[in-house]
BAFI-668238 format. One record per residue: residue in one letter; x, y, z of N, C-alpha, C in turn. Coordinates in steps of 0.02 Angstrom, whole numbers, plus 50000, padded with zeros to 5 digits. Atoms other than C-alpha are relative to their C-alpha. Last residue first. Layout:
<sites>
AXYZXYZXYZ
...
</sites>
This chain:
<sites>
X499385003650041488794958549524499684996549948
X499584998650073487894971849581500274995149975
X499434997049989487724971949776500165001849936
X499844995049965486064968949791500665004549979
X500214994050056486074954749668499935006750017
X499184998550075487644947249759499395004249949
X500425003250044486514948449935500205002049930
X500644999450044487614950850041499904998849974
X500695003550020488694946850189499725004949988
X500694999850012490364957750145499464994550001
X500265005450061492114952850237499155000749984
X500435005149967492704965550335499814998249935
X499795004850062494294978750294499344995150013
X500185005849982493454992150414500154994649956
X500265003850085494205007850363499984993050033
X499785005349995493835021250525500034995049926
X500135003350037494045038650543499984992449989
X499945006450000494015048350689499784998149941
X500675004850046494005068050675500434993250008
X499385006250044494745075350823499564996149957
X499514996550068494095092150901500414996049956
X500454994350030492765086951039500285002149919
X500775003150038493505070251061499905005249975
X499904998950051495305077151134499314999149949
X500434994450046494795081851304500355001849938
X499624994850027496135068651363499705006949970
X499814997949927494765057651444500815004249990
X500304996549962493855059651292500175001250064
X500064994350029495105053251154499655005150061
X499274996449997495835040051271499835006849979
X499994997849925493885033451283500495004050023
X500594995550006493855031351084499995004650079
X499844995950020495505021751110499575006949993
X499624998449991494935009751209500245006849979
X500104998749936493575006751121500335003450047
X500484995050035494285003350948499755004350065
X499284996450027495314990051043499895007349999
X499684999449903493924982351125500215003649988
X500364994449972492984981950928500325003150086
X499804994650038494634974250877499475006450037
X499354996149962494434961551003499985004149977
X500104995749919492474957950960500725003750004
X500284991650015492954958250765500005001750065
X499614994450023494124944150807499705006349981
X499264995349945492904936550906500305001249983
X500244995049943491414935750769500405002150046
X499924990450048492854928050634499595006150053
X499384999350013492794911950736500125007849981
X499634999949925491044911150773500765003450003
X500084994650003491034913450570499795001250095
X499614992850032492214901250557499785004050025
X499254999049970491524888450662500265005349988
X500254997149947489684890750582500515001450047
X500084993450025490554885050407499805006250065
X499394997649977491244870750499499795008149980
X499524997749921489554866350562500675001849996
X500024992949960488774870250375500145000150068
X500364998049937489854857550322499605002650021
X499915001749925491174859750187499184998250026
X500295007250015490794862949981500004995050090
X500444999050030492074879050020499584990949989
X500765001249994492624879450164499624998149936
X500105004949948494424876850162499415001950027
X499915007749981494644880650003500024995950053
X500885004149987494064896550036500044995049989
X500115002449934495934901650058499284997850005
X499374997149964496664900549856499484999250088
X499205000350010496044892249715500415001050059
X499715008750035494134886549730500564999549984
X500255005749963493514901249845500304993549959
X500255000749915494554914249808499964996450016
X499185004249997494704909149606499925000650098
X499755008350001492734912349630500674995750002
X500285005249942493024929949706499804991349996
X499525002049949494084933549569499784997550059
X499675006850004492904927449439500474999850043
X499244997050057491824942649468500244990650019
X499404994449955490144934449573500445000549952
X500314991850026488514926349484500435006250022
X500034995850070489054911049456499965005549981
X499504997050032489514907849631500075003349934
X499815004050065487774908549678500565002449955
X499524996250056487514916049859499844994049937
X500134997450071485834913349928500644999249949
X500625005750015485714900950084500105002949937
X500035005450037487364910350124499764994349982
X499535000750078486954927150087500234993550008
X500355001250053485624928350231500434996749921
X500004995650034487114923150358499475000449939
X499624998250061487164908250452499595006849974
X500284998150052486754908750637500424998049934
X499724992250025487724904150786499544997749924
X500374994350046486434891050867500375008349979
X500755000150024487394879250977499875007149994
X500675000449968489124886551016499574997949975
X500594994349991490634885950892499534997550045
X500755002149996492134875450867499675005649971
X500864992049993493734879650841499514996849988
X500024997349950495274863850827499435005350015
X500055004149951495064852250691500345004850092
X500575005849990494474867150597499834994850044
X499925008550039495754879050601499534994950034
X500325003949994495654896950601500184992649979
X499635005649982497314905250584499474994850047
X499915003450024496364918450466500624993250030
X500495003349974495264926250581500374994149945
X499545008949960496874933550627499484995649981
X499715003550039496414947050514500074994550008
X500215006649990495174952450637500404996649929
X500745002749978496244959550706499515001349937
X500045007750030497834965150641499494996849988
X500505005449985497434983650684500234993049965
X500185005350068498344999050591499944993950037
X499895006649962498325013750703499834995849967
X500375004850024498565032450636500254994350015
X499895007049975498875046550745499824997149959
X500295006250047498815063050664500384994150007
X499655007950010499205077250783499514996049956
X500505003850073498665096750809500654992349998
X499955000050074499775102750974499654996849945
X500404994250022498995106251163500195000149913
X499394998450046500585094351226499505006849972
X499344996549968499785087351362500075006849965
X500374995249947498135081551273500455004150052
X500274993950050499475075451124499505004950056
X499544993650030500575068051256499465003349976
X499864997849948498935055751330500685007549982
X500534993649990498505054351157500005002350075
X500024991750051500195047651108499485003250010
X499194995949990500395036051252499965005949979
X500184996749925498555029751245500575003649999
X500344996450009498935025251048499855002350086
X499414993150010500525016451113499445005349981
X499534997549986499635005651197500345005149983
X500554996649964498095001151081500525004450062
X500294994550051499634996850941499585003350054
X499644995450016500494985151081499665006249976
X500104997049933498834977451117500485003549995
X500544996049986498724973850936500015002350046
X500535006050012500564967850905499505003950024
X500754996750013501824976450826499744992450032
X500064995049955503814974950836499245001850036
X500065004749935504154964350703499875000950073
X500715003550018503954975650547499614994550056
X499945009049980505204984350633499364997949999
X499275000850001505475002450551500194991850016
X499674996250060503665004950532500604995449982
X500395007550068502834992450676500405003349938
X499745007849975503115007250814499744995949954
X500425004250040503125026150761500084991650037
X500115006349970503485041950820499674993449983
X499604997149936503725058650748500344993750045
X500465003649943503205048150571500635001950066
X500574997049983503655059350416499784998650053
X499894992449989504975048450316499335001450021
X500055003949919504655027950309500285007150024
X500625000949964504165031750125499984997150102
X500464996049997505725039950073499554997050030
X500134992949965506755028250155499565004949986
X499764994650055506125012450051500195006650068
X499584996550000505584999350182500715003849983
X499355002250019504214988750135500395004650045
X499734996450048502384994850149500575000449978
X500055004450061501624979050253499995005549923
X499974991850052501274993850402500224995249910
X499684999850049500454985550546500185004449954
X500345007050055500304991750690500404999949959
X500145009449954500635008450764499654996949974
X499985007550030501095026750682500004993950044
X499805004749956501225044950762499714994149932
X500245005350016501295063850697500284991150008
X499725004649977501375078950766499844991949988
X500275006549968500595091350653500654995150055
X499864999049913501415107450632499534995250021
X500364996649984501015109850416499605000850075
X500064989650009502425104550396499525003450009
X499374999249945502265085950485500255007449997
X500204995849935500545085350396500455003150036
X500264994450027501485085350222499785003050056
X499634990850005502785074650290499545006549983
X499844998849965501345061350338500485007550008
X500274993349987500555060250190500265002050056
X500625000949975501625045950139499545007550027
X500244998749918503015047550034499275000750002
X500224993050005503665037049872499475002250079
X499354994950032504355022449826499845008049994
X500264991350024503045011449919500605003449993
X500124996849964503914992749916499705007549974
X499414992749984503564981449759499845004350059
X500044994849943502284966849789500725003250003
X500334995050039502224957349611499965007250047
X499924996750070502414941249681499685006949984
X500115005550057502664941849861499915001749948
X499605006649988503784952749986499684994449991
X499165000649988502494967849971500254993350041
X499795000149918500684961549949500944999549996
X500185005049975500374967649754500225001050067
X500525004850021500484982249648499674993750015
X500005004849954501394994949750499184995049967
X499625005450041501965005949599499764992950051
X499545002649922501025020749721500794995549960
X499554993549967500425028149541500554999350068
X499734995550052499655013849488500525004049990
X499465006949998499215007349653500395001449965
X500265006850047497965023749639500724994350016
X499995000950079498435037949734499824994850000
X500504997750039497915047249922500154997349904
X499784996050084499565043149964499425001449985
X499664996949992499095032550134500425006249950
X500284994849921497555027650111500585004350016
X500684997149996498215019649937499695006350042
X499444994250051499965012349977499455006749985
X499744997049965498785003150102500415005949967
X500604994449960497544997849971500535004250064
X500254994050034499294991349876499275002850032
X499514995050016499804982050016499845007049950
X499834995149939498164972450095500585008049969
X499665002149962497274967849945500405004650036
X499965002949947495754971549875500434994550020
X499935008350027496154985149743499994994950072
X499654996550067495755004249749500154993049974
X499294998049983494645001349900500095000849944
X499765005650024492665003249876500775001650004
X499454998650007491435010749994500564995249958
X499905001150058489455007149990500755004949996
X500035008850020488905006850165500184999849944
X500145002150072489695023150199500084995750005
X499895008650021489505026850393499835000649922
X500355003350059489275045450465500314993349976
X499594998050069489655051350622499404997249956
X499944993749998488995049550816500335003049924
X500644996849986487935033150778500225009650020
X500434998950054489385025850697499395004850021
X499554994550028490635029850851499444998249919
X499754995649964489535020150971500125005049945
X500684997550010489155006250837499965006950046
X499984997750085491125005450809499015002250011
X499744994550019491015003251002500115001749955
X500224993349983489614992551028500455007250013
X499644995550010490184979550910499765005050035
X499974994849958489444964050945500535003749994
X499394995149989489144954550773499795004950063
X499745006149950487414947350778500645001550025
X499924999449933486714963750734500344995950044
X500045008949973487524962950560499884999850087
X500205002650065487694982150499499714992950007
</sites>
């Protein structure tokens, strides 16, 4: 989508599928979109209305799709994060799991780890499975800090930000920037602004490693042929705000 961004394994796995540029979560934040993917319901329905263990973030009180695959002879696995609390029903269904039960337990190379584990079994094992791997990366882009990260001569800025005009975005993306973590760009620099997005480019690289990794597990297990891959890219949109609608 952004050539500058090196991703040649999401571009890999885009060029053998399909890609919706125009996808929207159910609400953009981490807990309730997770309650989400995982329940196929609305926040609504999950009760998980905010980031569990802050205001408003109730745990998921209710199961994950997992038991449903688990009857119908799936084997099913979990790694990473999981920022869904822990209610028993919803921590029901997972054969194997790491990050669930111990929220503390997870870290990305962990998660790419245990996904080799389980697709190394599952190509063993000859049984239907539903792995799913939940990624930190490039979350981390948020322990950027200024008087420390640079950037290289000539990282780019982004068409959108010679253009944006806050006026013209929902008001939550302005509280964003003038209440809560854009405050530490906003009205900045454009060399810190070029930091960041340096900054934010290697956390997509790792993730893309990650992504990689795993893609390669699928084929050197002769699982590729018969496994749908899905991916939800949480990433931060450069565009153009009349493009986009707002």
């Amino acid at each position: 989508m952004d050539p500058w961004f090196e991703t040649p394994n999401l571009d890999r796995l885009a060029m053998g599928g399909v890609t919706f540029e125009r996808a929207f979560c159910t609400t953009p934040q981490c807990s309730p979109s997770r309650s989400s993917i995982f329940t196929g319901r609305y926040p609504s329905d999950t009760g998980v209305l905010g980031n569990v263990g802050a205001y408003g973030g109730d745990p998921l009180r209710e199961p994950t799709v997992a038991p449903a695959l688990q009857a119908l002879g799936y084997r099913t696995g979990y790694a990473g994060k999981w920022h869904l609390g822990d209610t028993p029903c919803a921590l029901t269904g997972w054969d194997v799991e790491q990050g669930v039960t111990d929220p503390y337990s997870y870290s990305d190379s962990g998660t790419t780890d245990f996904a080799l584990d389980f697709l190394r079994s599952a190509g063993e094992a000859g049984q239907p499975f539903a792995l799913f791997l939940s990624y930190e990366d490039p979350h981390d882009v948020y322990f950027f800090d200024p008087d420390v990260h640079g950037a290289p001569a000539g990282v780019p800025l982004p068409e959108s930000w010679h253009r944006q005009l806050f006026e013209q975005v929902p008001a939550v993306q302005q509280a964003f920037m003038t209440r809560d973590q854009g405050t530490l760009l906003l009205g900045s620099d454009p060399a810190l602004w070029r930091a960041y997005r340096w900054f934010y480019r290697e956390k997509v690289r790792l993730y893309d490693a990650y992504v990689g990794r795993v893609l390669d597990a699928l084929e050197q297990n002769g699982l590729a042929d018969h496994t749908i891959v899905a991916i939800d890219v949480g990433t931060r949109p450069e565009v153009d705000p009349q493009r986009a609608g707002y």
